[in-house]
C-alpha positions in Angstrom: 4.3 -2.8 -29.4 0.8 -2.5 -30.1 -1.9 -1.9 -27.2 -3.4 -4.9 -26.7 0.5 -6.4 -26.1 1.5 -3.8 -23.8 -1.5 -4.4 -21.1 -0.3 -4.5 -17.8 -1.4 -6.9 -15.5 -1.9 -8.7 -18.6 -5.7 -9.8 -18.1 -6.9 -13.0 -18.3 -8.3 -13.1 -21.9 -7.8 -10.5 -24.9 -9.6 -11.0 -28.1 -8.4 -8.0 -30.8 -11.7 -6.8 -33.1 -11.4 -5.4 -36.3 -11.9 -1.5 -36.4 -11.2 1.7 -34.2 -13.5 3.5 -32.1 -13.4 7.0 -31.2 -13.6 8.2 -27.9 -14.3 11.6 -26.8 -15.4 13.7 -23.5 -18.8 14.1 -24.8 -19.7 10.6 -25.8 -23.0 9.9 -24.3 -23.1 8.0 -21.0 -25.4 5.4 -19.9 -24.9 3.7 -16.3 -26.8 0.9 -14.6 -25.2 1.4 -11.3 -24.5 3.2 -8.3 -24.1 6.6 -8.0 -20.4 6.3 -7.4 -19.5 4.0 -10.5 -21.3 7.0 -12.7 -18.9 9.5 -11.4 -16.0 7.4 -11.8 -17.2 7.4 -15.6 -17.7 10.4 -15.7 -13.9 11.6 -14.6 -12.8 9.3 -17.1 -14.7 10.7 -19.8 -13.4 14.2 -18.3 -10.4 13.2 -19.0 -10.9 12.9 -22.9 -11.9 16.9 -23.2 -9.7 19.0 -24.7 -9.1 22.2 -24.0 -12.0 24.5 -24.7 -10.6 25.5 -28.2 -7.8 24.5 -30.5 -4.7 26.6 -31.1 -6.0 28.0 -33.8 -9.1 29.2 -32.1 -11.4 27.1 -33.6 -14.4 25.3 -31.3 -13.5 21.6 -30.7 -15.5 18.9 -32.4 -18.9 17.9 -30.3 -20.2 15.5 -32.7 -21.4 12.4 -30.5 -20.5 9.4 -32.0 -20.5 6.7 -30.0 -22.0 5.4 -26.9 -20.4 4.5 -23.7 -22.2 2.2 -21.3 -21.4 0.7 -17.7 -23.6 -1.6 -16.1 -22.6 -3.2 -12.4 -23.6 -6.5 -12.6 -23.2 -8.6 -8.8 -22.9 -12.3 -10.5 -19.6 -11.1 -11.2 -16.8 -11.5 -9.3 -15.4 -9.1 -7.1 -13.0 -6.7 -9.3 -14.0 -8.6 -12.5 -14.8 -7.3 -15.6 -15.6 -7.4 -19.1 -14.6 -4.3 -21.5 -16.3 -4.7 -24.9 -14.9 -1.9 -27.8 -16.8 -1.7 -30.9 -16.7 1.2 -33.7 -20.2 2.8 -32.4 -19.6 2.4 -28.6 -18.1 0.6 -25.4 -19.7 -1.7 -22.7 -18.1 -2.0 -19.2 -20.1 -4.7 -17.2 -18.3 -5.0 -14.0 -18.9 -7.0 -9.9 -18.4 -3.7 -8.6 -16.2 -0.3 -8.4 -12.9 -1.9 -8.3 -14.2 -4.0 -11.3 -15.4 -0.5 -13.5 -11.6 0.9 -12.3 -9.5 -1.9 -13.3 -11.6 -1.9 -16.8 -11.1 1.5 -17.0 -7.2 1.6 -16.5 -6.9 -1.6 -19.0 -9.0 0.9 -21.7 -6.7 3.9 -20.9 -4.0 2.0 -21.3 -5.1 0.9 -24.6 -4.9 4.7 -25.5 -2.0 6.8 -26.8 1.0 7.3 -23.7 -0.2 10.9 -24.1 -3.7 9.9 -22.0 -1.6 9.8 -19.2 -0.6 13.3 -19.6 -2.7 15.9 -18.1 -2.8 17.8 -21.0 -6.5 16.8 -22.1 -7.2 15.0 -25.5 -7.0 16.4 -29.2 -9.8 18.6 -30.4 -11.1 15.0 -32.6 -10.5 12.5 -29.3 -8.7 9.7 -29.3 -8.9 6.2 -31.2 -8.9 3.0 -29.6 -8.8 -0.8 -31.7 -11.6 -2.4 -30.8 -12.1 -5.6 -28.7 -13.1 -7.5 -25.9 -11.4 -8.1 -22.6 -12.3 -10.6 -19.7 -10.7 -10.2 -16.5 -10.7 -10.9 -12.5 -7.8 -10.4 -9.9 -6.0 -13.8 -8.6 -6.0 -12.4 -5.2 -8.6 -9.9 -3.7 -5.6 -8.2 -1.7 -3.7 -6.6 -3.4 -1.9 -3.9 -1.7 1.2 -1.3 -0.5 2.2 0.4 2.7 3.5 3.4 2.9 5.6 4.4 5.7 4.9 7.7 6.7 6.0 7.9 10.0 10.1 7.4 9.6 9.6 10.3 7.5 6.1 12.0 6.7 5.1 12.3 3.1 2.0 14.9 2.8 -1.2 14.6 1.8 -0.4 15.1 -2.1 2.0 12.7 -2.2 -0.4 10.1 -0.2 -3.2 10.5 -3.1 -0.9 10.5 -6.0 0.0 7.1 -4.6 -3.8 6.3 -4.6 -4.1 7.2 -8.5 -0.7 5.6 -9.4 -2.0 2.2 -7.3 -5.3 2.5 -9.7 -3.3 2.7 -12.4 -2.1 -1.0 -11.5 -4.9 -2.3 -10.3 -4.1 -2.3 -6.4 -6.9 -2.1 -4.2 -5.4 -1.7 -1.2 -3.4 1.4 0.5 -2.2 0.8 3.9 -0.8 4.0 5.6 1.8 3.4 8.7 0.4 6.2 11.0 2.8 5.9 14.0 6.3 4.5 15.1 8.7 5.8 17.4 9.7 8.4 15.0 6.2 10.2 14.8 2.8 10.1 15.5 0.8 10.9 12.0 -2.8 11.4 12.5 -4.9 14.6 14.5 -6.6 12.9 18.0 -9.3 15.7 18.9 -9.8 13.2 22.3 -5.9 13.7 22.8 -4.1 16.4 21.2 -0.8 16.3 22.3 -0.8 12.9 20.1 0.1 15.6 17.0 1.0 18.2 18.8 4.2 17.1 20.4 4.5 13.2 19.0 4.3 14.3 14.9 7.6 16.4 15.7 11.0 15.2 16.2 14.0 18.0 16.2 16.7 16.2 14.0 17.0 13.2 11.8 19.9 10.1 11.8 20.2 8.2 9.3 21.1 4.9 10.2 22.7 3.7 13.4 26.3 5.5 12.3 24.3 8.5 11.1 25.1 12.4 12.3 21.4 14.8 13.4 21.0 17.3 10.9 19.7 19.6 13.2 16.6 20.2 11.3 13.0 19.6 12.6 10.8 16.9 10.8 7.2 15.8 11.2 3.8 16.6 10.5 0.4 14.9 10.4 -2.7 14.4 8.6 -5.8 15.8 10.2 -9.0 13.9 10.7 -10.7 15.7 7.6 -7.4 15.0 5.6 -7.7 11.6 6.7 -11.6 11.6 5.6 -10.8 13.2 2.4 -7.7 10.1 1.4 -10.0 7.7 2.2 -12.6 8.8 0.2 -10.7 9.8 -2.4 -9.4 6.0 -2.1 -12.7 4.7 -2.3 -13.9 6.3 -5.5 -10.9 4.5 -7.2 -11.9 1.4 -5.8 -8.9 1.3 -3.6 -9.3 0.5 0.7 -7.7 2.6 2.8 -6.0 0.1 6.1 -5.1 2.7 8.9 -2.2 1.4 11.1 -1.3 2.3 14.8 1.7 0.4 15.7 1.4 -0.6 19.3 2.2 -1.7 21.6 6.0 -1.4 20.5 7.1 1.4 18.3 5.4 3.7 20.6 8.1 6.0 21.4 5.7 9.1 19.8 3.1 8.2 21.6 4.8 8.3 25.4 6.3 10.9 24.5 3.3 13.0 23.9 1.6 10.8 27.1 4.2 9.6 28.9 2.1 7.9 31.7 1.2 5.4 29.1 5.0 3.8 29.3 7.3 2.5 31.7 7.5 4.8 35.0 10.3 7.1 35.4 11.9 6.6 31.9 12.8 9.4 29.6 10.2 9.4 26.7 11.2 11.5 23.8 10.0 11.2 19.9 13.3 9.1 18.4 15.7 11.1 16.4 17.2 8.5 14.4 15.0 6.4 12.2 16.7 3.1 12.7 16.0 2.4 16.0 13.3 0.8 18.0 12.1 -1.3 20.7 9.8 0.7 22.8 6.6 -0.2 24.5 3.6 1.0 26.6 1.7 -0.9 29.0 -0.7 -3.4 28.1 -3.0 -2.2 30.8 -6.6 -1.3 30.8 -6.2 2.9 31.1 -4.1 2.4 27.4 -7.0 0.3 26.0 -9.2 2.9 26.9 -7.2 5.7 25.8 -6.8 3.6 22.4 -10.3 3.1 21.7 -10.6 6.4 21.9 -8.1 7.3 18.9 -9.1 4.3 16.9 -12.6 5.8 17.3 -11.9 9.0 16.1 -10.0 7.1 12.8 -12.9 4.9 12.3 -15.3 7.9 12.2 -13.0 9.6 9.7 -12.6 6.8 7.3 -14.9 4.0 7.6 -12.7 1.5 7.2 -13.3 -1.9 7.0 -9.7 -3.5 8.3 -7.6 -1.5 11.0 -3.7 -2.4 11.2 -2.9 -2.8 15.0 0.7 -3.4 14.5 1.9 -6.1 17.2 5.5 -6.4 16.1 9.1 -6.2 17.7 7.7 -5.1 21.2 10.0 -4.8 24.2 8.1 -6.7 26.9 11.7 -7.1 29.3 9.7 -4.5 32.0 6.3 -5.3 32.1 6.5 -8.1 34.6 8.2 -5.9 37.0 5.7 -2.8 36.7 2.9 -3.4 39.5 0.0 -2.3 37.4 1.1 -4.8 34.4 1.4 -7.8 37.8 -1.6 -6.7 38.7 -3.5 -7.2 35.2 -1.8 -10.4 34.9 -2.7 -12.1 37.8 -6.5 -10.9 37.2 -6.0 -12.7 34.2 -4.0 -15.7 35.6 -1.5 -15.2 33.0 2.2 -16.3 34.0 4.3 -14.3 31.2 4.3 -11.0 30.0 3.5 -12.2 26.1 0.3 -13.2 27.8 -0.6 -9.6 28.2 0.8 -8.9 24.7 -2.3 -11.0 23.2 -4.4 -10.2 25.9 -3.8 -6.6 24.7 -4.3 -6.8 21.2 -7.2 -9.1 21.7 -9.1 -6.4 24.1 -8.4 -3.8 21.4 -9.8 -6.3 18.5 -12.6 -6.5 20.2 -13.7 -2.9 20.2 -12.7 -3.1 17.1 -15.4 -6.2 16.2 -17.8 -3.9 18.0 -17.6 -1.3 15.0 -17.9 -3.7 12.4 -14.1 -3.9 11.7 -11.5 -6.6 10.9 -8.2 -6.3 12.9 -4.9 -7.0 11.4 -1.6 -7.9 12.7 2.0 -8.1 11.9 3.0 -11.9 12.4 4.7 -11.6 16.0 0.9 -10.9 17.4 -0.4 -14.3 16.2 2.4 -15.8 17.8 1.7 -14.2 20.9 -1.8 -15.0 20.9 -3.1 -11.5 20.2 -5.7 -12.6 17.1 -9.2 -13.3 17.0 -10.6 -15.9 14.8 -11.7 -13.3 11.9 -8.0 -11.2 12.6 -6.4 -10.7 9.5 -2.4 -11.5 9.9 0.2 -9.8 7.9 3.3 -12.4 7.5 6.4 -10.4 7.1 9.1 -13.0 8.5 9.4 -15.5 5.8 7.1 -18.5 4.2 7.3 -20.5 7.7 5.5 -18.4 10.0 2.9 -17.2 7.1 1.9 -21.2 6.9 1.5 -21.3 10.3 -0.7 -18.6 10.9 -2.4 -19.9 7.7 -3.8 -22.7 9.5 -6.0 -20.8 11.1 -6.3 -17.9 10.3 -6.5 -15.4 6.7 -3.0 -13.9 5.7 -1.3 -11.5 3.8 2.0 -12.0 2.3 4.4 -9.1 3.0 7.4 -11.1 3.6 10.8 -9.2 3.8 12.4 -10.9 0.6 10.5 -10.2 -2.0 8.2 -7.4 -1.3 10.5 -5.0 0.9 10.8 -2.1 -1.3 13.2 0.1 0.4 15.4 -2.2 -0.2 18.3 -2.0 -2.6 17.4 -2.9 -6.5 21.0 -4.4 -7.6 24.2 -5.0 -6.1 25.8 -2.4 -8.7 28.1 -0.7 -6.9 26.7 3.0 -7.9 23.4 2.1 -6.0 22.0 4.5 -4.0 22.6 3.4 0.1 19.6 1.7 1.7 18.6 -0.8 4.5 20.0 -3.9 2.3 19.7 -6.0 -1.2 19.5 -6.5 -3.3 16.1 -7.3 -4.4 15.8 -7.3 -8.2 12.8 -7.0 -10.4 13.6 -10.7 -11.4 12.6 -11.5 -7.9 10.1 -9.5 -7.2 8.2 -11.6 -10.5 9.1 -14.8 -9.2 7.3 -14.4 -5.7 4.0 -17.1 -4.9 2.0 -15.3 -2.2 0.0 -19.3 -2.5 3.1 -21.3 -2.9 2.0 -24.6 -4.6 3.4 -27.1 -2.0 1.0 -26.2 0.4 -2.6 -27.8 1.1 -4.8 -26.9 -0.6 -7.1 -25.0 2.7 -3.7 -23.3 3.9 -3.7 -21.6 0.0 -7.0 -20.7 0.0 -6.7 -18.5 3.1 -3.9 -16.0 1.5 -5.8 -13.6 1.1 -2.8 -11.8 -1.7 0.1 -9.8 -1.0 1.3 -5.9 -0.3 4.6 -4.2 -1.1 6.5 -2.1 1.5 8.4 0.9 1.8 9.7 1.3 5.1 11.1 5.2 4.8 14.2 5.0 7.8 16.5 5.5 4.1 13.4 7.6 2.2 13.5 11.2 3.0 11.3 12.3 -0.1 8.4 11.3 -2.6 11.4 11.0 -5.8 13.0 8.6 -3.2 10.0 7.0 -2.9 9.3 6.5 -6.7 12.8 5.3 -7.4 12.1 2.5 -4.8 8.6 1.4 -5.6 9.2 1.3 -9.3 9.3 -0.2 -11.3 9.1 -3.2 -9.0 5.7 -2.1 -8.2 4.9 -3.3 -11.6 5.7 -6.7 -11.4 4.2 -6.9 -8.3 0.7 -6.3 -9.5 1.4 -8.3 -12.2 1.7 -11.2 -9.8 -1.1 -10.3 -7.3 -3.3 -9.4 -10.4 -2.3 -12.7 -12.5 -1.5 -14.9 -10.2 2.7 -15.2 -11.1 4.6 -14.1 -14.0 4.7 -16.7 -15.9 7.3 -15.5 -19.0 9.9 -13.2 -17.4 11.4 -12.2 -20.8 7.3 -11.4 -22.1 7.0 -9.0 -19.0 9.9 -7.4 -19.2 8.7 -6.2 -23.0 5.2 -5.3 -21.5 6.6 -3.3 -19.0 9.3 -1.7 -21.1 6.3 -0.1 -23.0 4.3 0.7 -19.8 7.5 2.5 -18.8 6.1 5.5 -21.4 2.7 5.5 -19.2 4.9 6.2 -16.2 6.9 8.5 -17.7 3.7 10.5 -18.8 2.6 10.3 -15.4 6.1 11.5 -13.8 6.8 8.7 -11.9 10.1 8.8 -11.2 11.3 5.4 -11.4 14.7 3.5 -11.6 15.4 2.3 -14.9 15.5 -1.4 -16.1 19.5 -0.8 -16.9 20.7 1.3 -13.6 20.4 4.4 -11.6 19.7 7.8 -13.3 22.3 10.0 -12.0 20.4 11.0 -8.9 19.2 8.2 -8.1 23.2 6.7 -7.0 24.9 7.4 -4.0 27.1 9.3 -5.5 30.5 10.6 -3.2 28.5 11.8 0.3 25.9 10.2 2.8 24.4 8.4 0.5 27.5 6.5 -1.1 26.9 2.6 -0.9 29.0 1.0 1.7 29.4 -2.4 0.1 27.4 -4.8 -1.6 23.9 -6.1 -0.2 23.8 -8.7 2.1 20.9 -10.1 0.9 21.7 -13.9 2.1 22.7 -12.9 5.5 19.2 -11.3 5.6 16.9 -14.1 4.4 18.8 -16.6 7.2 18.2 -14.2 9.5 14.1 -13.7 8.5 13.8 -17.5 8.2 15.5 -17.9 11.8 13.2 -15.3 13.7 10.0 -17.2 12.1 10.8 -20.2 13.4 10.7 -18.9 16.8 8.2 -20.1 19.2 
């Protein structure tokens, strides 16, 4: 399969030239843009040097033949591009840096598998067919979380993920910072935040599992935090900070527990599976929140912060006097009162900075939105058309785009939460589905994949899960649908070289590698996915009030 069949997302027009061009690290570069678009150019064209001389000793070839050109053009639309290839040079015109990086990736992967590598280019470049390419993304969201507090993946791992998301054309990397299993950022305001809630002194897997008796945990500092999102940014990808509250908080009490329920044990969880925790949703926590969600914003300038909002435990709140005491202020009757009113307080400091909020689809049910909050629909298509009445949404629902869930219902796959959920599915997902008005599509904003890491102890964990259903993913958020599942599978069966070059450690399109099953031990499946059981269940809980 030639290049231009093998592009994936497939863009939206492809026009094949006559004639090769030659590409090298010392082409001449010419941009008409911001600074940050040249330097993006330029570690591409880095990436085309070879080493400083050949193996037989010889100085590489500097002749400049060609011309390479990017020009940022706003009339374009956001993440659009055109890539024009002809013999004596190329032309990127692009809406803006996500635009120039998308371009970039579909030129790279017109290239040899070997780009990929990090071995540099032959001493006479590399040749690429020459042609022009039109593109722009379906959805302008186009995203995956990474769970990081379950079990923490360091900073490496977090910006390999931000390259191998460019390499898809994702634009969006939302990192789950806390849960009851560990805090994950530095708090300078409040350090015993990562001092005593990153650490927890064993690990259970899974309600039936056994500690291990070994300590887990760690945290990113604010500079790391800084240097992810930046590093984010100049691959035109957004960094979306989450702290989960005010359930999954059992990190956070137990690192301040005057922030919970009086005279209950707080303690940083053990096993991963459980939940169910809260703090009070009074106005000492708001204040003691603003202060870390300040010290976040002023480390990453982000434009969207993830305030979490789901499966809080709200059964002691009416009984606490400070939480009565709030409520009546407020004349509110019912403790999910003071869940929105919580969220809402915290959205507003948020507004204040110049930042969207965004929620997990129990907190629009519970009032906790404002009217510019962003909310992420994870329980099925009922509750995301609700909140798509009113409000913008991103589709994350359970079934398709829950990635730590099982891939097939072989019986040699590896244990996980559930499943299965197949690449075929995956492909088939409509973040828009057709059969709703026209103004409730227009406000779905696009789509994110999860991994939820209660089942993912480590980064090859991770890659088995996320691809190569990651792949047809983008291919949806990027095209709109797939539209040919047979077609994409024979793309993607050629992109599977690109990954390989790049180490990605996925699961193969026929089964497990060897490592990748649950072999005899803790990992041995249990019995097949209960994947039916599962959607009933998601579709009953959104149709709750």
């Amino acid at each position: 399969m030639n290049g231009w069949s093998s592009l994936l997302p497939r863009p939206a027009t492809v026009e094949p030239h006559p004639g090769m061009c030659r590409l090298t690290g010392e082409m001449p570069l010419v941009v008409d843009g911001p600074e940050e678009v040249a330097a993006l150019a330029r570690r591409f064209l880095a990436g085309l040097r070879p080493a400083p001389f050949t193996a037989g000793g010889e100085p590489r070839n500097t002749t400049e033949t060609t011309r390479f050109a990017v020009r940022v053009r706003e009339e374009m639309p956001a993440g659009g591009y055109e890539l024009r290839i002809a013999e004596r040079g190329l032309t990127v015109e692009a809406g803006d840096l996500e635009g120039v990086s998308g371009a970039l990736t579909t030129l790279r992967q017109l290239l040899p598998a070997e780009t990929w590598r990090s071995a540099g280019a032959p001493p006479g470049g590399w040749t690429v067919p020459c042609g022009r390419v039109t593109d722009a993304p379906a959805y302008g969201w186009r995203g995956a979380m990474l769970d990081v507090a379950r079990h923490f993946f360091p900073k490496s791992t977090v910006l390999r993920y931000v390259d191998l998301l460019a390499a898809h054309r994702y634009n969006r990397l939302h990192l789950h910072l806390s849960d009851d299993q560990g805090w994950r950022v530095e708090s300078r305001r409040h350090p015993r935040l990562h001092e005593i809630g990153a650490w927890r002194p064993s690990t259970r897997l899974g309600p039936d599992g056994v500690p291990d008796g070994t300590p887990h945990g760690g945290y990113y500092s604010l500079d790391d935090l800084a240097e992810i999102s930046a590093y984010a940014r100049s691959h035109g990808i957004v960094v979306v900070p989450e702290i989960d509250v005010p359930g999954h908080t059992s990190a956070l009490r137990a690192a301040y527990p005057e922030l919970g329920r009086p005279g209950e044990e707080q303690a940083v969880l053990d096993t991963v599976w459980a939940g169910g925790s809260s703090i009070s949703p009074t106005q000492p926590v708001v204040a003691f929140l603003r202060d870390v969600l300040g010290e976040i914003l002023d480390a990453t300038a982000a434009p969207y912060v993830h305030l979490g909002g789901d499966e809080c435990d709200m059964s002691w709140w009416a009984g606490d006097p400070a939480i009565a005491a709030e409520m009546a202020a407020h004349g509110y009757t019912e403790p999910r009162q003071m869940h929105g009113h919580f969220l809402r307080e915290l959205g507003g400091f948020l507004a204040g900075r110049g930042v969207r909020m965004v929620v997990w689809d129990e907190a629009f049910v519970t009032g906790g939105v404002l009217p510019d909050t962003i909310v992420m629909a994870w329980r099925g298509h009922q509750v995301a058309e609700r909140a798509a009445r009113t409000h913008d949404v991103v589709r994350a629902p359970l079934f398709p785009t829950y990635f730590n869930f099982d891939q097939s219902d072989l019986p040699e796959e590896r244990r996980s939460e559930g499943g299965p959920i197949t690449l075929a599915d995956v492909a088939a997902f409509t973040p828009a589905p057709p059969g709703w008005p026209d103004e409730r599509r227009s406000r779905v904003l696009g789509g994110q994949w999860q991994v939820w890491s209660e089942w993912v102890p480590h980064e090859r964990h991770l890659d088995h899960l996320a691809f190569p259903r990651a792949c047809a993913l983008a291919e949806v958020l990027w095209r709109g649908g797939v539209d040919d599942l047979a077609e994409f599978e024979s793309r993607l069966r050629a992109h599977l070289t690109r990954l390989d070059a790049l180490g990605v450690e996925y699961r193969p399109l026929g089964g497990p590698r060897p490592w990748q099953t649950g072999g005899t031990g803790v990992w041995r499946r249990s019995g097949p996915g209960r994947i039916e059981e599962t959607k009933k269940w998601v579709e009953s809980i959104s149709r709750e009030p």
